[in-house]
PASEBA-1860 file (N, C-alpha, C; in nm, 3 decimals):
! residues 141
1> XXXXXXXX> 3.120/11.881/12.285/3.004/11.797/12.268/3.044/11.662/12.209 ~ 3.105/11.684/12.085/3.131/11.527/11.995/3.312/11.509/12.009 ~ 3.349/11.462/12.093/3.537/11.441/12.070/3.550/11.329/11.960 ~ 3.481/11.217/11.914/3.531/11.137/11.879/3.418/11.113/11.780 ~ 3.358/11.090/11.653/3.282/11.043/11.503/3.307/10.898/11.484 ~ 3.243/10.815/11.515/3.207/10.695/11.407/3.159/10.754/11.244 ~ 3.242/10.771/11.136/3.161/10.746/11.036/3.181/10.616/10.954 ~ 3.073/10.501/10.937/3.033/10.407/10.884/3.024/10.429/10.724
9> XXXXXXXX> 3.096/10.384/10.639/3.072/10.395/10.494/3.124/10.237/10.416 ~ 3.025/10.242/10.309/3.068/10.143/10.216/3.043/10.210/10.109 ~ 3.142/10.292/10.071/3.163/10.368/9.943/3.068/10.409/9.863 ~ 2.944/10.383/9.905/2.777/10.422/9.845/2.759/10.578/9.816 ~ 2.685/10.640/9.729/2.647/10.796/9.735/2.585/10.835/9.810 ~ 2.478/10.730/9.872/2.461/10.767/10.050/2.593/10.794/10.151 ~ 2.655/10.701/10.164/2.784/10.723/10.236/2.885/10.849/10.178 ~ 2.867/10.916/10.081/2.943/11.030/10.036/2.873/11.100/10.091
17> XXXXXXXX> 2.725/11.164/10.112/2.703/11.243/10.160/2.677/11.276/10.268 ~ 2.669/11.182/10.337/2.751/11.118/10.487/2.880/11.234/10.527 ~ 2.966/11.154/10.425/3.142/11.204/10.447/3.129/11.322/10.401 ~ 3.023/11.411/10.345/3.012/11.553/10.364/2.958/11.675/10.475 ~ 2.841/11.563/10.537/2.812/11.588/10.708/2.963/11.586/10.811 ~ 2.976/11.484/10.789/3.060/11.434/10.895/3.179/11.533/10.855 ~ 3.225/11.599/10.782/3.348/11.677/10.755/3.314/11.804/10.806 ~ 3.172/11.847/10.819/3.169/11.982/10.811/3.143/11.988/10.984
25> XXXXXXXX> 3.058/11.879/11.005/3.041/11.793/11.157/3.189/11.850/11.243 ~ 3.261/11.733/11.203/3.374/11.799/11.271/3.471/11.888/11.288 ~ 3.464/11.933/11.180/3.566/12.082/11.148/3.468/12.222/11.241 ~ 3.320/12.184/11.256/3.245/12.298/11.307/3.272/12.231/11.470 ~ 3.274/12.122/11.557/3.309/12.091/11.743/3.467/12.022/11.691 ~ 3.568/12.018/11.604/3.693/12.025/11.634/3.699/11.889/11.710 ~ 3.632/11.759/11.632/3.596/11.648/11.678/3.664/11.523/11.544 ~ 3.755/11.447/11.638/3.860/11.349/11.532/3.710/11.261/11.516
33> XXXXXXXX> 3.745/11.167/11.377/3.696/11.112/11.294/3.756/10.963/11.255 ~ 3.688/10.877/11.276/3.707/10.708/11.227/3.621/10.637/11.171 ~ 3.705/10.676/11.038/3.592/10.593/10.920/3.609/10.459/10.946 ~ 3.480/10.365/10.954/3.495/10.259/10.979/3.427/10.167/10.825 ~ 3.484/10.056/10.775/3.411/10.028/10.678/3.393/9.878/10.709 ~ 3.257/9.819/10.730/3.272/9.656/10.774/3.187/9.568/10.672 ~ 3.314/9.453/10.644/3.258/9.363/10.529/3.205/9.259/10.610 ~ 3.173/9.152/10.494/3.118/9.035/10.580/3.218/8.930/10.537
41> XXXXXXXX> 3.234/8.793/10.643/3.321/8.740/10.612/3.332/8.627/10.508 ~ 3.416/8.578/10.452/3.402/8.505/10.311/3.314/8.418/10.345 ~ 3.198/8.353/10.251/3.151/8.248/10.301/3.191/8.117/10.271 ~ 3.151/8.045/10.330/3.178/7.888/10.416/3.217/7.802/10.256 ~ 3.170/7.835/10.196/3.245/7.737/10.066/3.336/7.817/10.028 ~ 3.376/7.917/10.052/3.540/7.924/10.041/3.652/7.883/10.109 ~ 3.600/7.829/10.204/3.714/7.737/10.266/3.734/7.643/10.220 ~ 3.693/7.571/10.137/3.694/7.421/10.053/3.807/7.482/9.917
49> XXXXXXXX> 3.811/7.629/9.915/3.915/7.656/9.809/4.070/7.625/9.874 ~ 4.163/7.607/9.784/4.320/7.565/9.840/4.334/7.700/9.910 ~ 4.431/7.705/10.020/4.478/7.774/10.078/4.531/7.916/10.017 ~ 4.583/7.888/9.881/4.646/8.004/9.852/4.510/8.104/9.806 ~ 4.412/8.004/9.694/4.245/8.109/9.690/4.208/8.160/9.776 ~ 4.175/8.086/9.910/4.143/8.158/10.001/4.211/8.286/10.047 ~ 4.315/8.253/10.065/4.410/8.419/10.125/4.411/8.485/10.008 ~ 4.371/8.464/9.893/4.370/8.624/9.782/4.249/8.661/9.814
57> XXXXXXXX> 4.152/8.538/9.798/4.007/8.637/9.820/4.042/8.748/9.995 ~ 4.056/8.634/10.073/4.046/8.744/10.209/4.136/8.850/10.173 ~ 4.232/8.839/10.105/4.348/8.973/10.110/4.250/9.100/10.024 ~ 4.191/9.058/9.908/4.121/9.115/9.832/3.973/9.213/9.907 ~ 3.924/9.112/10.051/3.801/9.198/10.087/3.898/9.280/10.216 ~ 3.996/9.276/10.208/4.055/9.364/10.362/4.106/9.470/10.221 ~ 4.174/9.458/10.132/4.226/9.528/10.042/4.090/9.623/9.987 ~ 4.013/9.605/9.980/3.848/9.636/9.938/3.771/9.772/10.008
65> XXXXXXXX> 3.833/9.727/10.135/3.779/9.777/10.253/3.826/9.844/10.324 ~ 3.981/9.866/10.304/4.058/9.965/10.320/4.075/10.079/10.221 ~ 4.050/10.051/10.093/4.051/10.180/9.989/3.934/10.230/10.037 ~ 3.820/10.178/10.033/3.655/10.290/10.056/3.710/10.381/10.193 ~ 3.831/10.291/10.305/3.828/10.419/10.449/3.944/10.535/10.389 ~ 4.024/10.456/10.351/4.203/10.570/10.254/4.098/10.692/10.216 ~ 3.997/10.636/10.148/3.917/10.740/10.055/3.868/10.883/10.127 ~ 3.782/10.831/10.239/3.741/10.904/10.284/3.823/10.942/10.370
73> XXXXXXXX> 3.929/10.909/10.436/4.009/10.988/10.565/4.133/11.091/10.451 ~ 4.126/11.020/10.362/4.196/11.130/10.263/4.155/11.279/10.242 ~ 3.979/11.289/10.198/3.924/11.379/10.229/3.901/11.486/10.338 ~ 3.900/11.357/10.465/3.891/11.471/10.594/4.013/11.524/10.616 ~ 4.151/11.456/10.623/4.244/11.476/10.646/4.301/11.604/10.536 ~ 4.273/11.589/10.363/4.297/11.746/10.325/4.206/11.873/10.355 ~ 4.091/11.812/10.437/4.035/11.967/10.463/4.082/12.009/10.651 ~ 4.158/11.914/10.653/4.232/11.981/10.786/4.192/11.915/10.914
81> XXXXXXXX> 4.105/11.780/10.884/4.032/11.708/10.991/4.134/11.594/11.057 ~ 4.112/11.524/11.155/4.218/11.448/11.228/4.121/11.336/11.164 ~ 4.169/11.223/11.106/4.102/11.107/11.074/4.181/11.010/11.060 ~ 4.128/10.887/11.072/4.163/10.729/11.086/4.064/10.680/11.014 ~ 4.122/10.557/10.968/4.030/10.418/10.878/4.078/10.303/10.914 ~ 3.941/10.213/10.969/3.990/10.088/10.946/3.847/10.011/10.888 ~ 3.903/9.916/10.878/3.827/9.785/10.760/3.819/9.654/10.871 ~ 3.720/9.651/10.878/3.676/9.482/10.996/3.565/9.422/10.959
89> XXXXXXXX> 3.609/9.328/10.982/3.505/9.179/10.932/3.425/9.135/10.960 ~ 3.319/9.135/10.948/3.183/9.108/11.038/3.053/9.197/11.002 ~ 2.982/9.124/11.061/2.789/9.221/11.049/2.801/9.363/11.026 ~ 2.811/9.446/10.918/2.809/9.589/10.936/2.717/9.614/11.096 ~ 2.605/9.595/11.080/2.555/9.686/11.212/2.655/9.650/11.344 ~ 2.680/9.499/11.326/2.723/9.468/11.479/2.907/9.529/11.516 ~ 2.954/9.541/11.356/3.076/9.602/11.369/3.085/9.738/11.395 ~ 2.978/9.796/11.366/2.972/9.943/11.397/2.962/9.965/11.491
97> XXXXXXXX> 2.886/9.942/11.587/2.809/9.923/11.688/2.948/9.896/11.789 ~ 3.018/9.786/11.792/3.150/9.741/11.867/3.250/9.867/11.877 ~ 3.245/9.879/11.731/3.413/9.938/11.711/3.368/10.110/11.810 ~ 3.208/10.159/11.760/3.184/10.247/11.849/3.234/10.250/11.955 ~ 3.169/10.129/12.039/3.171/10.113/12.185/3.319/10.087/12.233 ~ 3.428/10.051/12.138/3.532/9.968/12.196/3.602/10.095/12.162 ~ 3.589/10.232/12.071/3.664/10.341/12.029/3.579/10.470/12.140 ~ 3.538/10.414/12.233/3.459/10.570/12.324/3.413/10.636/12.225
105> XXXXXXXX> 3.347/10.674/12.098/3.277/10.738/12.007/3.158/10.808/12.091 ~ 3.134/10.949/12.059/3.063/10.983/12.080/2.912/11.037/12.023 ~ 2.967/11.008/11.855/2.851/10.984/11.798/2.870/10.906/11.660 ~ 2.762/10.773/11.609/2.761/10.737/11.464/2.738/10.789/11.355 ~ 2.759/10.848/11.275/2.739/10.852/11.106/2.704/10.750/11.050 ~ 2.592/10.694/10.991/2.590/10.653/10.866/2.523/10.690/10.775 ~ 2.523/10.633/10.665/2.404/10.648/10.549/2.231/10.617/10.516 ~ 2.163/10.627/10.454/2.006/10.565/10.488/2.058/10.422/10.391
113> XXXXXXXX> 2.126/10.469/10.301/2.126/10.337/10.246/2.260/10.298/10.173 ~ 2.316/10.162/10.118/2.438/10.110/10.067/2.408/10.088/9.881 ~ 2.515/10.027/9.902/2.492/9.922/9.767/2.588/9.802/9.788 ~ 2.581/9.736/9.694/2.670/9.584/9.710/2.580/9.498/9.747 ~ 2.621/9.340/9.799/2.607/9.246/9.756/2.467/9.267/9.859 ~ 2.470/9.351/9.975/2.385/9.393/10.071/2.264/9.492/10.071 ~ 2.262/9.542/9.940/2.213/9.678/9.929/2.092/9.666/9.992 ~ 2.003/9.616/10.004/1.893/9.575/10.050/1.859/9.602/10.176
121> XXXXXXXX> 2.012/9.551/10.223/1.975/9.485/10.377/2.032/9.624/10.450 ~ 2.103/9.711/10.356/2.164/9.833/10.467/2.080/9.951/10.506 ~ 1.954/9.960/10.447/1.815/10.021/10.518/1.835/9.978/10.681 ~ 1.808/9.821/10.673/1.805/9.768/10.821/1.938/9.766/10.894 ~ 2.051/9.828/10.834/2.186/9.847/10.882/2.137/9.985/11.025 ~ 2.108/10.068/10.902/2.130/10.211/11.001/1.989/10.203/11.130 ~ 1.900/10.105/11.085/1.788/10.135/11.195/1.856/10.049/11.291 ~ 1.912/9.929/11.259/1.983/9.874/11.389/2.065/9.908/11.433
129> XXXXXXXX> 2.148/9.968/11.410/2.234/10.086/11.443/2.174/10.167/11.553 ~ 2.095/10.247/11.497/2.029/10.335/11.565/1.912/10.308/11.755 ~ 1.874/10.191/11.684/1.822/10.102/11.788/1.878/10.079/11.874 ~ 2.016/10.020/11.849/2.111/9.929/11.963/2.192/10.021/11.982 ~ 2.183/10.178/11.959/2.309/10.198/12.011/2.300/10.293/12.128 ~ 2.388/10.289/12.223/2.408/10.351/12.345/2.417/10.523/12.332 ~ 2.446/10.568/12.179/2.483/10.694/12.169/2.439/10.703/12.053 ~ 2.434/10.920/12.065/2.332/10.949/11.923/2.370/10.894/11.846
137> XXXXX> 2.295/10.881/11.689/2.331/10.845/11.566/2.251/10.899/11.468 ~ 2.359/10.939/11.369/2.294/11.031/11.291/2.299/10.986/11.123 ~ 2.149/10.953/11.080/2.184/10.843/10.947/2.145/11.013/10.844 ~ 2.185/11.009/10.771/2.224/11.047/10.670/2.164/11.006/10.571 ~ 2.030/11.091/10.472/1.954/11.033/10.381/2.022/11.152/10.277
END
C-alpha cells in the first residue's frame, strides 16, 4: 500500500507524535521513511550583512534543520525502520508538497500544528498540504 512516507517535522510535540504514527506506520506495510524538515529562507536584510554573517546564519538554519531530521531518522532507524533526512529551504507547505512529488511518496505525515517563528501559520501548513496534494495525507493532531 505505502512504499515510500513523507514525514514533515519541525521538531514540535505535534511533530513527535507524528514520528510516533509514522514509526509504527511503517514498521506495520514495511514502508521506507523521509523525514523532511523545511525552513524558510533568510530574509532580505540579511544580505546587506558581510559575506562571512551571512554564510553563518545560512550554515546555522541548514545546521538547524538537519538536527530536527538526524533526530527523528535516528529513532526510526533504531527501531529497525529504513529512513532518510533532509533539510530544504523554502515554504514548508510548498517544500513538502515538491519533495513529495519529486521523491514518488506515497503518503504525507504531518502535524496539526508547529512552533517557531511560524507557529501560527503551521495550522495553515497541514491544510495546504492536504489540499494541494495529489496523495493521501495524514495530519496528526
Amino acid at each position: 500500500m505505502f512504499r515510500k512516507i513523507l514525514f514533515a517535522t519541525d521538531g514540535s510535540p505535534h511533530s513527535e507524535k507524528g514520528l510516533g504514527v509514522v514509526k509504527g506506520l511503517a514498521k506495520g506495510v514495511g514502508a521506507e521513511v523521509v523525514v523532511l524538515h523545511a525552513y524558510h529562507p533568510l530574509p532580505d536584510y540579511v544580505e546587506d550583512l558581510p559575506a562571512d554573517l551571512w554564510n553563518e546564519a545560512s550554515a546555522k538554519a541548514v545546521a538547524a534543520g538537519q538536527a530536527i531530521t538526524d533526530k527523528a531518522v535516528k529513532v526510526l532507524t533504531e527501531a529497525g525502520e529504513k529512513a532518510s533526512g533532509r533539510a530544504v529551504e523554502g515554504s514548508p507547505a510548498d517544500a513538502i508538497l515538491r519533495t513529495a512529488k519529486d521523491l514518488i511518496c506515497d503518503l504525507i505525515v504531518v502535524g496539526a500544528r508547529g512552533h517557531g517563528e511560524i507557529a501560527h501559520a503551521l495550522g495553515g501548513v497541514s491544510f495546504r498540504v492536504a489540499t494541494h496534494s495529489d496523495m493521501p495525507v495524514l495530519i496528526v493532531h
